[in-house]
PyMOL Python script that loads the backbone (N, CA, C, O; Angstrom):
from pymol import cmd

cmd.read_pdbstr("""\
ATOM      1  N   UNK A   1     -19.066  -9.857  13.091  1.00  0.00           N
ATOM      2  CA  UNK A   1     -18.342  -8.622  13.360  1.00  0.00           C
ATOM      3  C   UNK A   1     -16.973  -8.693  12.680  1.00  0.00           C
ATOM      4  O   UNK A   1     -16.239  -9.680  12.709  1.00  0.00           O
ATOM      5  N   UNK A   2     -16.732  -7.623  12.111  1.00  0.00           N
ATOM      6  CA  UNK A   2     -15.271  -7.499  11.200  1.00  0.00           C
ATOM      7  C   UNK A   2     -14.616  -7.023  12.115  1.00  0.00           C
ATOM      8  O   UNK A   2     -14.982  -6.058  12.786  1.00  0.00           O
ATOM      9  N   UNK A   3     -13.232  -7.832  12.305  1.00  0.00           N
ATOM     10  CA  UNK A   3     -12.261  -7.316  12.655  1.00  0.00           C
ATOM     11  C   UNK A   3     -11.506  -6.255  12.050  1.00  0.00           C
ATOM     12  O   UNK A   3     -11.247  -6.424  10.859  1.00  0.00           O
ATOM     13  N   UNK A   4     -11.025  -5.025  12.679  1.00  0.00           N
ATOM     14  CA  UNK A   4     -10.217  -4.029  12.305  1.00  0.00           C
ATOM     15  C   UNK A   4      -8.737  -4.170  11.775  1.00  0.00           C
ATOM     16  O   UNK A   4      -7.883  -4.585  12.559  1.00  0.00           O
ATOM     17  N   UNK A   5      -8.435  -3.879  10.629  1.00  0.00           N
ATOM     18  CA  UNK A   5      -7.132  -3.936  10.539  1.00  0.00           C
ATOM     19  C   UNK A   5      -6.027  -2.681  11.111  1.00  0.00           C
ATOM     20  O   UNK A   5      -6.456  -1.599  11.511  1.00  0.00           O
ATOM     21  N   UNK A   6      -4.939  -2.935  11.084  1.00  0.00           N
ATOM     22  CA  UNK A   6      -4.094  -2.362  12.060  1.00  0.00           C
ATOM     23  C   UNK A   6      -3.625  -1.720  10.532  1.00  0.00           C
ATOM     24  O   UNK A   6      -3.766  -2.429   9.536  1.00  0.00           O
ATOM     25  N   UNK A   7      -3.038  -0.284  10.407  1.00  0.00           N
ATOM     26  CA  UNK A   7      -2.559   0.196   9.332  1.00  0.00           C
ATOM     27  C   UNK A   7      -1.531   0.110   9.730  1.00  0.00           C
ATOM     28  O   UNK A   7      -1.311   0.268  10.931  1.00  0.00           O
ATOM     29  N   UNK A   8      -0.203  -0.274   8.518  1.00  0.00           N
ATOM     30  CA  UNK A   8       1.036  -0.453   8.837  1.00  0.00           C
ATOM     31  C   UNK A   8       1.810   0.950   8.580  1.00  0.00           C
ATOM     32  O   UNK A   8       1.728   1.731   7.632  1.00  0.00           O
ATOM     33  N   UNK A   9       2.494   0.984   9.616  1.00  0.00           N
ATOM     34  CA  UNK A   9       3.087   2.697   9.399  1.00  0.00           C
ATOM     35  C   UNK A   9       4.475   2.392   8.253  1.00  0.00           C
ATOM     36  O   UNK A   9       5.628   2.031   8.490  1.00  0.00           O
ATOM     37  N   UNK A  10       3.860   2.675   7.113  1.00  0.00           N
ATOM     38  CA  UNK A  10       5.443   2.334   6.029  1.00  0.00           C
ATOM     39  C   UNK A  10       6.440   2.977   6.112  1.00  0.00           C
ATOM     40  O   UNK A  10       7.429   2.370   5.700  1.00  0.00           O
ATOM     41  N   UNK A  11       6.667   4.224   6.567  1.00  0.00           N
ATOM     42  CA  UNK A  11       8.122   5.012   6.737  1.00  0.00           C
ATOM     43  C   UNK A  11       8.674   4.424   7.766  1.00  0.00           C
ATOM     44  O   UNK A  11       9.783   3.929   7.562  1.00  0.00           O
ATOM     45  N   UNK A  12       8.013   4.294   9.296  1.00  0.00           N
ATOM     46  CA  UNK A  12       8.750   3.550  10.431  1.00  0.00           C
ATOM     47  C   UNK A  12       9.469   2.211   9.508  1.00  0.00           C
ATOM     48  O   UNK A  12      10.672   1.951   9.493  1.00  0.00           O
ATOM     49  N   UNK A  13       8.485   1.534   8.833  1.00  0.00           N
ATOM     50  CA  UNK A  13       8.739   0.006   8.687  1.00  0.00           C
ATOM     51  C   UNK A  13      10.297  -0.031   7.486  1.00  0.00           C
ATOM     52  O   UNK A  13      11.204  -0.858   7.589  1.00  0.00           O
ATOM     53  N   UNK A  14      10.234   1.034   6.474  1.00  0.00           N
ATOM     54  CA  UNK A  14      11.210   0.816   5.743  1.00  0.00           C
ATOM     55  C   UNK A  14      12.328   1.625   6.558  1.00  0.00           C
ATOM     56  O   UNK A  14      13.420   1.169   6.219  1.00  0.00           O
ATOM     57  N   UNK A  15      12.446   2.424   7.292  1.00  0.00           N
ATOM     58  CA  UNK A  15      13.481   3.203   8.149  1.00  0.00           C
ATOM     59  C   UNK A  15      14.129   1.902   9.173  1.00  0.00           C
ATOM     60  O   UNK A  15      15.336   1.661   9.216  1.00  0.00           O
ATOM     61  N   UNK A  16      13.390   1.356   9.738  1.00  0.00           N
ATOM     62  CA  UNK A  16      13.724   0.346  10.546  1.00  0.00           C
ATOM     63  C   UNK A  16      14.318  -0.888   9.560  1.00  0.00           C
ATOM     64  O   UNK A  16      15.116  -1.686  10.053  1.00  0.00           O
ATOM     65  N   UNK A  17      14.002  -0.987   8.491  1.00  0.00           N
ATOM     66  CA  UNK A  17      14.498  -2.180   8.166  1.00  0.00           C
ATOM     67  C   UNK A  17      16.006  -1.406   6.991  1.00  0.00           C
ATOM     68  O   UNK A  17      16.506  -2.246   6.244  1.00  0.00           O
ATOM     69  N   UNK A  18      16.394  -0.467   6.930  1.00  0.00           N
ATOM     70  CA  UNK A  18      17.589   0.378   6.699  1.00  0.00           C
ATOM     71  C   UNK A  18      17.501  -0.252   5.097  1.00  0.00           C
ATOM     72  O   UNK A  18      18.555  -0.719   4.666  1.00  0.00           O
ATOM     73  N   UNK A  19      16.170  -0.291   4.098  1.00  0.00           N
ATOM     74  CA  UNK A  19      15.986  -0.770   2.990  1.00  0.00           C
ATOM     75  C   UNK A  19      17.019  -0.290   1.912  1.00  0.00           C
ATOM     76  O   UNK A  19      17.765  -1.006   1.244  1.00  0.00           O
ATOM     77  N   UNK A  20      16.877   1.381   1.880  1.00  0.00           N
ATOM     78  CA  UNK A  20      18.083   2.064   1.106  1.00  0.00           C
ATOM     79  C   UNK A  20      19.340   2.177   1.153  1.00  0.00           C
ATOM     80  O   UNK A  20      20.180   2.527   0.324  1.00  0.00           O
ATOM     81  N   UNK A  21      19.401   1.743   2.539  1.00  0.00           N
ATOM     82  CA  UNK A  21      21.162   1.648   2.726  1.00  0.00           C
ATOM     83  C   UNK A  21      21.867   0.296   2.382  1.00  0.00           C
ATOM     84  O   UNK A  21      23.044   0.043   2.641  1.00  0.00           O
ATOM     85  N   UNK A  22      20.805  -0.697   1.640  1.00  0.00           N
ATOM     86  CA  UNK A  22      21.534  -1.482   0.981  1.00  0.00           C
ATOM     87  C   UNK A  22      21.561  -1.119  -0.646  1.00  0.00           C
ATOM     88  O   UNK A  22      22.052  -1.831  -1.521  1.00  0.00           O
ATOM     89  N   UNK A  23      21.092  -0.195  -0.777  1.00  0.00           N
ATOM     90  CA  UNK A  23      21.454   0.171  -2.334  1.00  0.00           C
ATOM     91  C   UNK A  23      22.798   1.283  -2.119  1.00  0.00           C
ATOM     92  O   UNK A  23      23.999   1.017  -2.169  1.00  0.00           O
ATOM     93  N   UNK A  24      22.131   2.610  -1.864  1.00  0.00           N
ATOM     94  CA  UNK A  24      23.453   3.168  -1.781  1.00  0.00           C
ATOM     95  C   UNK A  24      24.017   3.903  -0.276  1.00  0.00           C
ATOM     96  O   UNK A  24      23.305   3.887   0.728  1.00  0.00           O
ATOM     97  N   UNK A  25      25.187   4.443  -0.291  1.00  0.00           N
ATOM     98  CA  UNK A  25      25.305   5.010   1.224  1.00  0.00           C
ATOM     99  C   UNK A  25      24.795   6.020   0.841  1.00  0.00           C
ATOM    100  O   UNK A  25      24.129   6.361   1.819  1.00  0.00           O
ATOM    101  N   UNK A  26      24.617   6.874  -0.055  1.00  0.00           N
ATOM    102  CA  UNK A  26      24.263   8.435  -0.657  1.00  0.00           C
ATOM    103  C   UNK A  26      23.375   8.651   0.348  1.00  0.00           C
ATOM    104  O   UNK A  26      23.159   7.832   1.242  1.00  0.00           O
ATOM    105  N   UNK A  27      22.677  10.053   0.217  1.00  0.00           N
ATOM    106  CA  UNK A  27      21.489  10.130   0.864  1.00  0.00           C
ATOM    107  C   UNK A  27      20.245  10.162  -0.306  1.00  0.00           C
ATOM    108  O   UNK A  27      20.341  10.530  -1.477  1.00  0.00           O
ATOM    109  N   UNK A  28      19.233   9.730   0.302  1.00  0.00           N
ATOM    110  CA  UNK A  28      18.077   8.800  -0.823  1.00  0.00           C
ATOM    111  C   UNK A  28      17.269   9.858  -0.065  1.00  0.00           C
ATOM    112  O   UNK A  28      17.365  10.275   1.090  1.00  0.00           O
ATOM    113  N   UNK A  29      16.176  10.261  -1.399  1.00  0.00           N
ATOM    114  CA  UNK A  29      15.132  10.673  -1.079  1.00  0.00           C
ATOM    115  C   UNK A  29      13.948  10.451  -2.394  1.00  0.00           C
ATOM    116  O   UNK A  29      13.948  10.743  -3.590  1.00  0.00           O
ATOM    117  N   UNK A  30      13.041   9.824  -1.530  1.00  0.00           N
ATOM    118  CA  UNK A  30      11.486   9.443  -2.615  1.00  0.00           C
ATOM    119  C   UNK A  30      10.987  10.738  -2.547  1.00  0.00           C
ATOM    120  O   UNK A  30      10.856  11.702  -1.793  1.00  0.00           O
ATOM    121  N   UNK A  31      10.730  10.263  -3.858  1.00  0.00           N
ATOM    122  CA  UNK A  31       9.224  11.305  -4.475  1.00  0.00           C
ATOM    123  C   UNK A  31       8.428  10.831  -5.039  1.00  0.00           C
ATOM    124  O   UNK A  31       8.631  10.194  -6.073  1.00  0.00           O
ATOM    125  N   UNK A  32       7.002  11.060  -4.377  1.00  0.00           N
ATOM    126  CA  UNK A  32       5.884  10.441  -5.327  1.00  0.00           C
ATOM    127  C   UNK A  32       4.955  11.761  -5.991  1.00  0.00           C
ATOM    128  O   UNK A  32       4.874  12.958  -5.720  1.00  0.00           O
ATOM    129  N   UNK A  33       4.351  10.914  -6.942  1.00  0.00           N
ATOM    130  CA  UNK A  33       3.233  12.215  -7.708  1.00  0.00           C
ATOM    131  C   UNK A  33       2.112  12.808  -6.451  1.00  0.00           C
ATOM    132  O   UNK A  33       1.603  12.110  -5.574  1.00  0.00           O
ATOM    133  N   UNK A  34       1.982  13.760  -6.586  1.00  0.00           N
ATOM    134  CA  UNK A  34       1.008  14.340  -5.669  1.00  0.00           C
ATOM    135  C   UNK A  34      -0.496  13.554  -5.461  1.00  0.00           C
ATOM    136  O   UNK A  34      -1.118  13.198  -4.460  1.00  0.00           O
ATOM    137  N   UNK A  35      -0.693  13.488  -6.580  1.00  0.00           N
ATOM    138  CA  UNK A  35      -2.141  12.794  -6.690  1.00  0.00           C
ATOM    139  C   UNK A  35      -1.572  11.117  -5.894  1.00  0.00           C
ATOM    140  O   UNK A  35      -2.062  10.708  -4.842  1.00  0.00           O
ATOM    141  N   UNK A  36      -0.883  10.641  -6.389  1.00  0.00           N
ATOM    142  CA  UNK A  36      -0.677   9.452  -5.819  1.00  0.00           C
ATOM    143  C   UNK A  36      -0.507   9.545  -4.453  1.00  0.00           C
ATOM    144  O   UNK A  36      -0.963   8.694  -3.689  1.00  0.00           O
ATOM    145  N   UNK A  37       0.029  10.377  -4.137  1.00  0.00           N
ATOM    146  CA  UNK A  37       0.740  10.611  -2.324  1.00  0.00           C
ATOM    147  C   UNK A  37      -0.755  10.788  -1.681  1.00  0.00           C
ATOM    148  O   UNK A  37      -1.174   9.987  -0.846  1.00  0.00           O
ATOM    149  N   UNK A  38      -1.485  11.848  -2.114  1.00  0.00           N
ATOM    150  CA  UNK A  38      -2.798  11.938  -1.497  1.00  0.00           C
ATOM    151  C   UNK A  38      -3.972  10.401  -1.474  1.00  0.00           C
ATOM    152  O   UNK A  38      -4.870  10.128  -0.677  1.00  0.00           O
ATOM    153  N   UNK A  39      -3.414   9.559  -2.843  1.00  0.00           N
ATOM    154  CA  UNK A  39      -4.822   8.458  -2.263  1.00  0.00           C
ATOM    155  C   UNK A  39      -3.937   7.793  -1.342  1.00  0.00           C
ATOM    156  O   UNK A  39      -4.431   7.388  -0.290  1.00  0.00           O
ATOM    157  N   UNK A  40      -2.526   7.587  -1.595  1.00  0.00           N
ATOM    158  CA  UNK A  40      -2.278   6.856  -0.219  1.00  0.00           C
ATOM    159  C   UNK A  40      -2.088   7.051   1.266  1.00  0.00           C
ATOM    160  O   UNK A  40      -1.833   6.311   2.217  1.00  0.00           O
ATOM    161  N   UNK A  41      -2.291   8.221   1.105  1.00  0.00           N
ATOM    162  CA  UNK A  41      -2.512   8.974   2.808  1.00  0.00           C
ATOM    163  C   UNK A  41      -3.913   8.938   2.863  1.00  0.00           C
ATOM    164  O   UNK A  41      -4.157   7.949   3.554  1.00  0.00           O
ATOM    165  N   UNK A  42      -4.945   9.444   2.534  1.00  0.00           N
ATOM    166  CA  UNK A  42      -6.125   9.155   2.593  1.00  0.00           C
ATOM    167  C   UNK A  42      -6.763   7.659   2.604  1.00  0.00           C
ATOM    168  O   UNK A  42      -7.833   7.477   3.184  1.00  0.00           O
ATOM    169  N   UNK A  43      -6.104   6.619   1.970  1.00  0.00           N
ATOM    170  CA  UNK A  43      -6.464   5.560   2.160  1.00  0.00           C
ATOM    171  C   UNK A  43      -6.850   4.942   1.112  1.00  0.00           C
ATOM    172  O   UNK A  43      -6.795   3.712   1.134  1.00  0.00           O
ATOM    173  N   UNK A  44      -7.185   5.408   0.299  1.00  0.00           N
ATOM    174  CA  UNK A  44      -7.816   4.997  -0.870  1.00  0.00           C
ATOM    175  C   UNK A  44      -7.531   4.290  -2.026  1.00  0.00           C
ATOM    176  O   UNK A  44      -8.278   3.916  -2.929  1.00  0.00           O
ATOM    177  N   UNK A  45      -6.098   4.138  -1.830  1.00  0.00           N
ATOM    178  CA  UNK A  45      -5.277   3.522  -2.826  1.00  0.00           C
ATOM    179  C   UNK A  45      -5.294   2.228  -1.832  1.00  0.00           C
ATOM    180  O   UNK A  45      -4.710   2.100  -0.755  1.00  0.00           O
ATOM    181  N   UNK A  46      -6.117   1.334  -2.501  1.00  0.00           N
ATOM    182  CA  UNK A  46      -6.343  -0.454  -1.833  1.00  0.00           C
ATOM    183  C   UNK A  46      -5.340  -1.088  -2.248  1.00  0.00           C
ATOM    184  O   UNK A  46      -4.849  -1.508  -1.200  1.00  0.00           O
ATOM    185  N   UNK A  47      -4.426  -1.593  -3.438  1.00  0.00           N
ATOM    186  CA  UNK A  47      -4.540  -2.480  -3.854  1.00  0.00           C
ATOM    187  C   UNK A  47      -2.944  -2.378  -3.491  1.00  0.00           C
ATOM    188  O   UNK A  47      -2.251  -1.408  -3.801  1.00  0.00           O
ATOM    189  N   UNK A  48      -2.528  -3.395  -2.869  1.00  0.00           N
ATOM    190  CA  UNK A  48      -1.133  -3.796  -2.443  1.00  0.00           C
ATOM    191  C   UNK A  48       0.041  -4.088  -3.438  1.00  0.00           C
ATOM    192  O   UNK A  48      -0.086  -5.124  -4.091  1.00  0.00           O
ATOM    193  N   UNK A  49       1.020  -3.433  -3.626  1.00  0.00           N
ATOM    194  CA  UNK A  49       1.723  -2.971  -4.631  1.00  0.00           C
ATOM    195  C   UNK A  49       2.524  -4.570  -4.621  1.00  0.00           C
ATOM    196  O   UNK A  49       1.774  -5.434  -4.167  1.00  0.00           O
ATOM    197  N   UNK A  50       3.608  -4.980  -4.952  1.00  0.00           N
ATOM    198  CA  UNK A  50       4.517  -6.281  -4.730  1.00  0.00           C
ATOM    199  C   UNK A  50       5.609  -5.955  -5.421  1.00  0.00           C
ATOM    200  O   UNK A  50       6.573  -6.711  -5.302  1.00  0.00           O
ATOM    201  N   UNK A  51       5.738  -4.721  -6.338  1.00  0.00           N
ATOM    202  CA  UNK A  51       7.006  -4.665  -6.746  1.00  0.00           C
ATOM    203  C   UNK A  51       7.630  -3.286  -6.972  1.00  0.00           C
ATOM    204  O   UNK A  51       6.763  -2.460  -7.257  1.00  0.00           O
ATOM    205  N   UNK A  52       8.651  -2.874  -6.938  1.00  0.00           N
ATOM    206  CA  UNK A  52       9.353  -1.318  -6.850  1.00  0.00           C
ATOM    207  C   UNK A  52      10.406  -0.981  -7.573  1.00  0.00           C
ATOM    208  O   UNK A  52      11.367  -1.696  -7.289  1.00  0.00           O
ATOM    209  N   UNK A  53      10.679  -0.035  -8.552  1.00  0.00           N
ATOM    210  CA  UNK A  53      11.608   0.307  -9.631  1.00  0.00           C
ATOM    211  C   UNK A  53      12.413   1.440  -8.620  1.00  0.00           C
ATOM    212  O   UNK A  53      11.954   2.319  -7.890  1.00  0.00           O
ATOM    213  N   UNK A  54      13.714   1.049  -8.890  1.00  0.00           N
ATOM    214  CA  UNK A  54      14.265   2.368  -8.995  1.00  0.00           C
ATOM    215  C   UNK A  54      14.995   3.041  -9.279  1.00  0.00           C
ATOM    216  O   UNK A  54      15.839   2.282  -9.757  1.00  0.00           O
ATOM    217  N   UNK A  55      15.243   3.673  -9.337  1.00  0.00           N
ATOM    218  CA  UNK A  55      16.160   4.404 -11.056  1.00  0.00           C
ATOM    219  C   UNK A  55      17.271   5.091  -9.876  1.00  0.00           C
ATOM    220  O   UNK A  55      16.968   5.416  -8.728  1.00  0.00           O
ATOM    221  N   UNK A  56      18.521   5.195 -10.472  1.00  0.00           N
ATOM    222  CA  UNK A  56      19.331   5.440  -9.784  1.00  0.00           C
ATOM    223  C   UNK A  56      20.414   6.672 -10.818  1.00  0.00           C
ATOM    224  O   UNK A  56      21.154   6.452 -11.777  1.00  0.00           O
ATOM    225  N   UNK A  57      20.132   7.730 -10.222  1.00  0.00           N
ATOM    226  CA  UNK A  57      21.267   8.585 -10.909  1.00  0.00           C
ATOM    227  C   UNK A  57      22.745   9.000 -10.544  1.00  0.00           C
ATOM    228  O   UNK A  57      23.175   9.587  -9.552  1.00  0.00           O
ATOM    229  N   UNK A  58      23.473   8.440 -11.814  1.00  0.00           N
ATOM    230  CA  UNK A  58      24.561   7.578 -11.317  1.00  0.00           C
ATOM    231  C   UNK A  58      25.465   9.247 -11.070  1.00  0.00           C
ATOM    232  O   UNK A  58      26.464   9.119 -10.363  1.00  0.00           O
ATOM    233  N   UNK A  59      25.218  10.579 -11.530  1.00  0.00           N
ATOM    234  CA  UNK A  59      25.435  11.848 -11.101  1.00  0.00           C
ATOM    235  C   UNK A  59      25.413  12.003  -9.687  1.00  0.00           C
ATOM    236  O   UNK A  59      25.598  13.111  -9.184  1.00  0.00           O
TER     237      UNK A  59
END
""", "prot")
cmd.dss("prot")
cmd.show_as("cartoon", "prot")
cmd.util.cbc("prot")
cmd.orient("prot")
């Protein structure tokens, strides 16, 4: 019998850990591509990311 995995709620987890407020005090807001946003709400996007760009407009 397979054990169930627990889905990790990522907005709680990066809100709680105050990730952006060590880059800037500004106010931060992500945007992802649509198509991308949908496999990862649906689930479908498996493969565990390990690294994150982010571009910062210095405007």
């Amino acid at each position: 019998m397979k054990k169930a995995k627990k889905q990790k709620d990522w907005i709680k987890y990066y809100e709680d850990r105050d990730i952006l407020n060590e880059v800037t005090d500004d106010r931060t807001d992500l945007v992802l591509d649509e198509g991308l946003r949908r496999e990862v709400l649906s689930g479908k996007r498996k493969r565990n990311l390990k690294n994150v760009t982010i571009k910062i407009d210095p405007l």
